[in-house]
N, C-alpha and C positions, 0 to 999 in steps of 0.2 A: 323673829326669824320665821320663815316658812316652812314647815314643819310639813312633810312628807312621809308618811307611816301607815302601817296597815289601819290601826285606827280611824287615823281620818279618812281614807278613802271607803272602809267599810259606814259611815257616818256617811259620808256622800252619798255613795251607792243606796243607801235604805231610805236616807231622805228624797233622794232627786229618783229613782229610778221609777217608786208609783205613779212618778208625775212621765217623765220622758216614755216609758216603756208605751202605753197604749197610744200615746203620739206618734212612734218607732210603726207601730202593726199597722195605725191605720194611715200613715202614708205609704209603705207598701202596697196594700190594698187598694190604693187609689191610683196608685202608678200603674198595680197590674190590670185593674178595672179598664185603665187607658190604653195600656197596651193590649188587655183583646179586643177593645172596642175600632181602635184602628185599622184601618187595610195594610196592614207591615207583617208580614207573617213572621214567626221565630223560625230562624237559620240557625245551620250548623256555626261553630267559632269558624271564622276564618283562618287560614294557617299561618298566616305570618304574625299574629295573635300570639302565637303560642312562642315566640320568641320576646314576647315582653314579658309573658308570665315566665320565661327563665332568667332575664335580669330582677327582674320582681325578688324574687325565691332567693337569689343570691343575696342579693341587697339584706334580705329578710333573714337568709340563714346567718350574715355577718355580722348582724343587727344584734342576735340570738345570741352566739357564739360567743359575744365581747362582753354579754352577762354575765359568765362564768367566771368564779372567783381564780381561776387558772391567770388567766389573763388581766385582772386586778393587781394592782400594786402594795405591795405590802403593807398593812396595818401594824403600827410596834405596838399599841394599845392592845387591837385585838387577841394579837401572838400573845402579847406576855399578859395579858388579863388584868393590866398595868389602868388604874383610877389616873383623871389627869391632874391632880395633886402629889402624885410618886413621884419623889426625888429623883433629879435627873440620872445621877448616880447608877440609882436601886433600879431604875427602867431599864439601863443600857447593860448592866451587870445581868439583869434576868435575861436582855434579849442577846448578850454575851453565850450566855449557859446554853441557849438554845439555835447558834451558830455551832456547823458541821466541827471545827477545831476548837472552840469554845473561846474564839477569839470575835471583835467585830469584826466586821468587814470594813472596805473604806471608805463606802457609800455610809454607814455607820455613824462613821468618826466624822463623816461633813455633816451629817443628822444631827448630831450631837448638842454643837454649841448653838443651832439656831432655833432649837425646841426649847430652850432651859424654861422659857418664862412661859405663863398661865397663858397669857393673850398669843405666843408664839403656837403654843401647843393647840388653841383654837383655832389659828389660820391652819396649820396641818390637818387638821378634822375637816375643814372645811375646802379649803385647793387641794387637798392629799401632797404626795412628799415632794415627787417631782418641782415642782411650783416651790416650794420653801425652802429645795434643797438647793436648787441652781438659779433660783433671779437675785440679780448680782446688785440692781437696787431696789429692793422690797424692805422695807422696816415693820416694825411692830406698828409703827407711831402712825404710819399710813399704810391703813388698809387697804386701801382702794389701788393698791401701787402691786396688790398679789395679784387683784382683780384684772388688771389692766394684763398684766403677762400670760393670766391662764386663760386669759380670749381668745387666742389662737388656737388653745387647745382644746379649750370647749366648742369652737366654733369648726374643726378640721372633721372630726365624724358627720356633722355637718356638711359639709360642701361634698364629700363624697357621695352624698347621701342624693343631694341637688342633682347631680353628675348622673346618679342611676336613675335618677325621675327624670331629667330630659334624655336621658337614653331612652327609658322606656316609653316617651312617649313623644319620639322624635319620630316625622312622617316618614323618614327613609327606613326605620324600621315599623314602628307599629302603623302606618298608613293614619288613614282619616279615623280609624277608630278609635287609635290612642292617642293621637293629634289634638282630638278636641278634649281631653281632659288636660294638656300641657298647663294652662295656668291654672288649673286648682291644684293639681301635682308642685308650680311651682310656689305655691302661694302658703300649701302646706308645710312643703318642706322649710322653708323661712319660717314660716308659723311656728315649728319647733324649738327650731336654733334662737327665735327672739324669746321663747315663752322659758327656754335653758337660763339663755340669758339674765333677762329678768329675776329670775328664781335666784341666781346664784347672787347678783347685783343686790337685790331687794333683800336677801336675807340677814340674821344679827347672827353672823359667825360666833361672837361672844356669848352665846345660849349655855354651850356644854360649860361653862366657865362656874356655875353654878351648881354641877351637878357631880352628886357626891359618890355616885356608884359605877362602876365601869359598865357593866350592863344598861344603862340610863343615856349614855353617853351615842349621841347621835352622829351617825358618819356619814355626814353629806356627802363631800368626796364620792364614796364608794355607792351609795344611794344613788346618788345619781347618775351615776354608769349604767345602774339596772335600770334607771325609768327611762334613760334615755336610749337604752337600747329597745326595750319595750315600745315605746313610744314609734322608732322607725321602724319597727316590726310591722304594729297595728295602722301605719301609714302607707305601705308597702301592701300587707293587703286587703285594705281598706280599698287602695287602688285599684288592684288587682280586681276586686270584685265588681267595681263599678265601669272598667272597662268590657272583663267577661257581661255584667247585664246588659250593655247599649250596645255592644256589638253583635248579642245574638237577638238584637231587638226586643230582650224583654223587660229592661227599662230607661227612661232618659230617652226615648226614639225622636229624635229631629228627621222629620219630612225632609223626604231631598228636593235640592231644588228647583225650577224648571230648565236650568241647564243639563242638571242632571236625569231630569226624564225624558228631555228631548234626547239625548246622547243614548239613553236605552232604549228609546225607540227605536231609532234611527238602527243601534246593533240590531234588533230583534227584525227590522224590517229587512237588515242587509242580510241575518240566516236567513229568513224566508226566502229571499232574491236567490241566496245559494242555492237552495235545497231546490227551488225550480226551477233553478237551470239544472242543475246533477238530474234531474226527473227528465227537461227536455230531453237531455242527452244519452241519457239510458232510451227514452223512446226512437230517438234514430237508428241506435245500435238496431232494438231492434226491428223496428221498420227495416230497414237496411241489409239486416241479415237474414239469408233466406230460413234457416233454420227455426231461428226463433220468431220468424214472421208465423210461419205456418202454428209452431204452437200457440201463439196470442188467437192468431184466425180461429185456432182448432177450440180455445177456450171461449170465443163470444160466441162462435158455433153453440159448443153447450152451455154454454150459460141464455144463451136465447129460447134453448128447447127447454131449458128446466122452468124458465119464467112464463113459457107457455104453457106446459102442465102445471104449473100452479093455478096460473090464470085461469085455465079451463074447470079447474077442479070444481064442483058441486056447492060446499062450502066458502071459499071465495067469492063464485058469481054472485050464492043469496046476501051472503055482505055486502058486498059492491051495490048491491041492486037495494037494501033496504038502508044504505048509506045516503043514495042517489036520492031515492024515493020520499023520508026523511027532511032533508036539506040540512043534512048535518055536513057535508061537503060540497061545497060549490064549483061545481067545473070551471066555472068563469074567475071565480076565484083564484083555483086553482090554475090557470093558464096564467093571470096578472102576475102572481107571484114568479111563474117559471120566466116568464116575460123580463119583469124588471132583476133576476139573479143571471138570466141572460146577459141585459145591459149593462150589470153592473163588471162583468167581465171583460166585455168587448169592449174599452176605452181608447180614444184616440190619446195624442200627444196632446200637454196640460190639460188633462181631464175632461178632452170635448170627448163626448161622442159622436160616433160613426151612426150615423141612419141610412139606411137605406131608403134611397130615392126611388119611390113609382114609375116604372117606365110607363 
């Protein structure tokens, strides 16, 4: 049987972690190496982002939540601290005593007759009671026949689970950022449900059949509700995180494509287009109106006299003059360049230019 315990995962964790952990830091490091070295700068989260991190959360608080022995199915072993050798009798009499009227109940009484035997009482440890209480053909003689009914049930937290992964990473809500994690989201969540599976398939139900102490006695069943709530938890934001890094560009960055930069050029060029004509158009206003004509007039007015007494100033001329003198500025230079930022203004229709012709 596949034996799930704090044991063995602390064995895991101390064997594998010296190995995985500095593999772990220095692929971050390499990713974020890549990511400053990029021209992609880190952005704010986008907002509609923040509605997949709330089905995320949900998904994860529900994951959480169904850990809780609240929401577990009753244990008659754990209750009455009953070994699975106690006479069936002496189990249902103690879990008698500690029923509200000290009666069973009638969930109880259908308990009763299909636990008597050793190997009965293993398949209950192992599919819990639901599964042994009501499949109508399940035997001892075939186990594989509890297996077969409790797939539904094993596999329904499951599909819910599928259900909140393509929500969360459906393009009508999360866009292209959560869109491209859809098949590792969906590959995970299957990943689970096959790996439950297996575990539950793969394991010798008849393990506890051997063991002589009530404390000893392993409860798959109820085990495995914590690992598998666990499990959608650490999947949930496992996801979550690797959406928040690729969408704020700081890791995973896929280049976009050349449709997609044509397409932001193309916007960026159509503001500019805006914003010069909004500019033409304030300059008619005011060209056009007399009032604010005279004030424009009244500012190149002084703004001409202020660039004169600069100009004239003392300190200026010997600049200008030991600039000149120098040949650290080329006048001729200087005109080719006003020349060609001229030209490159004045363009005709597809890109000819206008020359002016010599008369």
């Amino acid at each position: 049987m596949v034996q799930i315990s704090l044991s063995t995962l602390k064995t895991l964790l101390f064997t594998l972690g010296p190995l995985a952990l500095p593999r772990i830091i220095s692929y971050y490091r390499n990713h974020k190496a890549k990511a400053r070295s990029r021209p992609v700068p880190v952005r704010p989260l986008p907002p509609h982002v923040f509605a997949v991190f709330n089905i995320l959360f949900i998904s994860c608080l529900f994951a959480l939540i169904s850990t809780l022995p609240t929401f577990a199915p009753e244990n008659i072993f754990q209750t009455t601290s009953s070994r699975l050798q106690t006479p069936n009798d002496v189990l249902f009499t103690r879990l008698g005593y500690l029923r509200p009227r000290g009666k069973l109940t009638e969930a109880d009484e259908l308990l009763k007759p299909r636990i008597a035997s050793i190997d009965a009482r293993c398949l209950y440890l192992y599919y819990g009671p639901s599964v042994v209480t009501e499949c109508p053909f399940c035997t001892s003689d075939e186990p594989m026949s509890y297996f077969w009914y409790a797939m539904p049930m094993i596999l329904f937290p499951h599909i819910l689970h599928l259900f909140a992964l393509g929500a969360a990473t459906s393009s009508a809500i999360a866009g292209k950022e959560g869109n491209r994690w859809r098949t590792s989201a969906v590959m995970m969540g299957v990943g689970l449900a096959l790996s439950e599976c297996y575990l539950t398939g793969a394991g010798d139900f008849k393990a506890n059949a051997r063991v002589l102490r009530a404390e000893d006695l392993n409860h798959f069943h109820w085990d495995m509700r914590i690992w598998r709530g666990i499990g959608i938890a650490v999947a949930d934001a496992a996801l979550a995180a690797f959406i928040w890094a690729s969408a704020t560009n700081r890791m995973f960055i896929v280049p976009p494509t050349a449709a997609e930069r044509m397409e932001a050029s193309i916007k960026d060029l159509e503001n500019a287009r805006g914003r010069v004509g909004a500019l033409g158009i304030m300059r008619n206003v005011v060209v056009r109106d007399e009032g604010l004509r005279r004030k424009a007039e009244a500012y190149w007015r002084k703004e001409g006299q202020v660039m004169s007494e600069v100009m004239d100033e003392r300190e200026v001329v010997e600049g200008m003059r030991s600039a000149l003198g120098s040949g650290r500025i080329s006048v001729t230079q200087v005109e080719e360049d006003a020349r060609r930022f001229a030209d490159g203004i004045i363009v005709g229709p597809n890109g000819i230019q206008h020359q002016q012709q010599p008369s």
